[in-house]
N, C-alpha and C positions, 0 to 999 in steps of 0.2 A: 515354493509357492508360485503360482502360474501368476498372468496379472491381473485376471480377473477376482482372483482369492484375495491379492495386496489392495485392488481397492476396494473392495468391499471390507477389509481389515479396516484399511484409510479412512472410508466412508463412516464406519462404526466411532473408529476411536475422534473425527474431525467434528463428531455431532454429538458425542457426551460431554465431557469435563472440558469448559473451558475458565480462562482467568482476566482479570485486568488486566492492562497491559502493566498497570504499575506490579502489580502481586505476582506476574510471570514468571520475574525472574528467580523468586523464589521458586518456583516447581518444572520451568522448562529445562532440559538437556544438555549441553555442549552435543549433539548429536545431529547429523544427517535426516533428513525426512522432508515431512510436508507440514504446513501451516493453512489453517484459516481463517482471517481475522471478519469477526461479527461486529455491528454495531449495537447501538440498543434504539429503541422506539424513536427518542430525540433525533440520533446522528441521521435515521433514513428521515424524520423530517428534513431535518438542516442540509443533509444531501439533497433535495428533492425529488427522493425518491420512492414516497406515498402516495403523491400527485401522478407518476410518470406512469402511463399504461403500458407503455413495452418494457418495465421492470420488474421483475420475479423478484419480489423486494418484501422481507418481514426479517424482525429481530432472529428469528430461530435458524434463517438460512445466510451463510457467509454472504461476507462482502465483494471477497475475496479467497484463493488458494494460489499458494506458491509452493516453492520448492526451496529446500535450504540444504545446498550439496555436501556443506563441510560441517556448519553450526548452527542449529538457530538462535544460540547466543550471538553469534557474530553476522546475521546476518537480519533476524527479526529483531531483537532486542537493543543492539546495537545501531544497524543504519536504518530500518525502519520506525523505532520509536524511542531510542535514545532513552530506553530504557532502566539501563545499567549506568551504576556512579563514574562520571569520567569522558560519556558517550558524548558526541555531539551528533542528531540527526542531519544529513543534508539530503535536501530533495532534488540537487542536481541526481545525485548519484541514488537516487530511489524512483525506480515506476511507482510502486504503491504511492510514494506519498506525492508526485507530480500528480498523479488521478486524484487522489482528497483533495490537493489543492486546485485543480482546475473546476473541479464539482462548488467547492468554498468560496473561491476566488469574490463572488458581493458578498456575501455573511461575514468573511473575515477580511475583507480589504486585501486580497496579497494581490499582488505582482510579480510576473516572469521579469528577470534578468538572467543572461547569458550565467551559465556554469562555471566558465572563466572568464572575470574580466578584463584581465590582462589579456585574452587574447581569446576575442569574440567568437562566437562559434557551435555548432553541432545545439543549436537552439533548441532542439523538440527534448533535450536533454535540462530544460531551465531550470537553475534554481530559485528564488526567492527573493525579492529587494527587504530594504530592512531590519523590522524584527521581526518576518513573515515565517521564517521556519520557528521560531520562537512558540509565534502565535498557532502554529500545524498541528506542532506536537502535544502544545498542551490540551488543544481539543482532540486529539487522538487519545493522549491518556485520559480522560475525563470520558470519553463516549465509546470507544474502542474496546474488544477482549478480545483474546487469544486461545486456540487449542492447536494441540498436536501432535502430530503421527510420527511415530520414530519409525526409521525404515529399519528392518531387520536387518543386522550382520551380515556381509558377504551377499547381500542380494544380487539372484542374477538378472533381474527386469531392470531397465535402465530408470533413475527416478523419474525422469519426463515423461516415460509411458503411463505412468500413476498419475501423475499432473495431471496429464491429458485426460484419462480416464475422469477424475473428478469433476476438471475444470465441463467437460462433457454431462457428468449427473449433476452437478449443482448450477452451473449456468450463472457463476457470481459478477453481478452487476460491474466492479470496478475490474475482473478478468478481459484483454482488448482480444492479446492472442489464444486461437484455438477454440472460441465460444463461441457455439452457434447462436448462442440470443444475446453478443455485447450491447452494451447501449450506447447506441448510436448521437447522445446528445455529450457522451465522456468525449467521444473524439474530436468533437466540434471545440467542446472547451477548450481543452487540452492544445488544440491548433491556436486556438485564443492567446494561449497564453506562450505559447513557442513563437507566435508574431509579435507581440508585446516582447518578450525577449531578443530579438533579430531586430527589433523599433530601438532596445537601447540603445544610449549616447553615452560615452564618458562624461558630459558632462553632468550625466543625471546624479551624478557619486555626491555630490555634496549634497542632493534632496535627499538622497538613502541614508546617509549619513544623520539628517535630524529626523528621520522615521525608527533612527534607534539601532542601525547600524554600525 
C-alpha cells in the first residue's frame, strides 16, 4: 500500500469506532500503529477550546494523533492514561499528558516540578507536584476516548510518514510538532509550566508532600 492508501485506511479507521479510555483496554491491541484521542463537549470547554478562534475544535475531531511503534498497550494505555491494573501514568515522561496539563493547569490546580528531583533538569520535560498526575488522569478517564489504526504487517511506509500525513488532515489542537494550525496558546502554557519547574526549590518537598505527595 502506497502512503497515501495507509492514510486514508488510518483516516477511515481513527474516525469510526472509538472507546473510553477506561473500556480501551478491553478492545485495543498489543500492536504497532496510530492513535487519536477525542474528548467530549465538557473536556473542549475545560480546555478552553470553544472560546479560542484559532482552534478547529469539536467533539467529532481528535484532540490529538500519535504514534505507537511497539504497543498501544504500552504506550497509550499504559503511560498516557494508566489505563491498565498496575500502571502508573507520569507526565514527566508523557507530551500528551504535559499539553492536558498545561491547558488544565487553573481548573485543576497543577503544578510543574522538574521530572527528577534528585537531580534538577531538562524542565520542559516537567512532571507534576503533588497529587497532580493523580488528579490528570482521572480527568483524562472521565472526559477522554480512544480509537485506533493498527498498522499493517511488514509495512513498508515508515509509521511517522502516516503520522505526518494525519497529523496534516486533522490539524489536532494538542498536536505541537508537524501542524500547520498548532495552537499557539499550548506553547505559551506549556513554557508556564516548564518555568514553574526550573523556579523549583528542594525546599518546596515538604509543601508537595501535604498536597498528597
Amino acid at each position: 500500500m502506497t502512503l497515501s492508501d495507509l492514510a486514508a485506511d488510518a483516516i477511515a479507521a481513527l474516525t469510526d469506532t472509538r472507546w473510553s479510555v477506561t473500556d480501551a483496554p478491553a478492545h485495543v491491541p498489543a500492536r504497532p500503529g496510530l492513535y487519536a484521542i477525542f474528548g467530549d463537549e465538557r473536556a473542549h470547554r475545560e480546555l478552553g477550546l470553544l472560546e479560542d478562534a484559532g482552534a478547529r475544535s469539536a467533539p467529532d475531531l481528535p484532540l490529538y494523533v500519535g504514534k505507537a511503534e511497539a504497543s498501544f498497550v504500552e504506550r497509550d494505555l499504559k503511560d498516557h492514561f494508566a489505563a491498565v491494573p498496575g500502571s502508573t501514568a507520569r507526565t514527566g515522561g508523557s507530551t500528551v499528558r504535559r499539553s492536558f496539563a498545561a491547558l488544565l493547569r487553573g481548573r485543576l490546580d497543577l503544578h510543574g516540578v522538574p521530572r527528577n528531583r534528585e537531580i534538577p533538569g531538562y524542565f520542559s520535560m516537567y512532571s507534576l507536584a503533588g497529587d497532580g498526575d493523580a488528579q490528570l488522569t482521572t480527568w483524562m478517564h472521565a472526559r477522554l476516548s480512544l480509537a485506533v489504526w493498527a498498522a499493517p504487517v511488514q509495512m513498508s511506509v515508515k509509521l511517522v510518514d502516516v503520522e505526518t500525513q494525519l497529523i496534516q488532515h486533522f490539524t489536532p489542537v494538542i498536536n505541537i510538532d508537524r501542524n500547520p494550525r498548532k495552537l499557539a496558546r499550548l506553547g505559551v502554557a506549556r513554557k508556564a509550566m516548564s518555568a514553574e519547574a526550573k523556579a523549583w526549590r528542594p525546599a518546596q518537598a515538604a509543601r508537595e508532600a501535604e498536597r498528597g505527595q
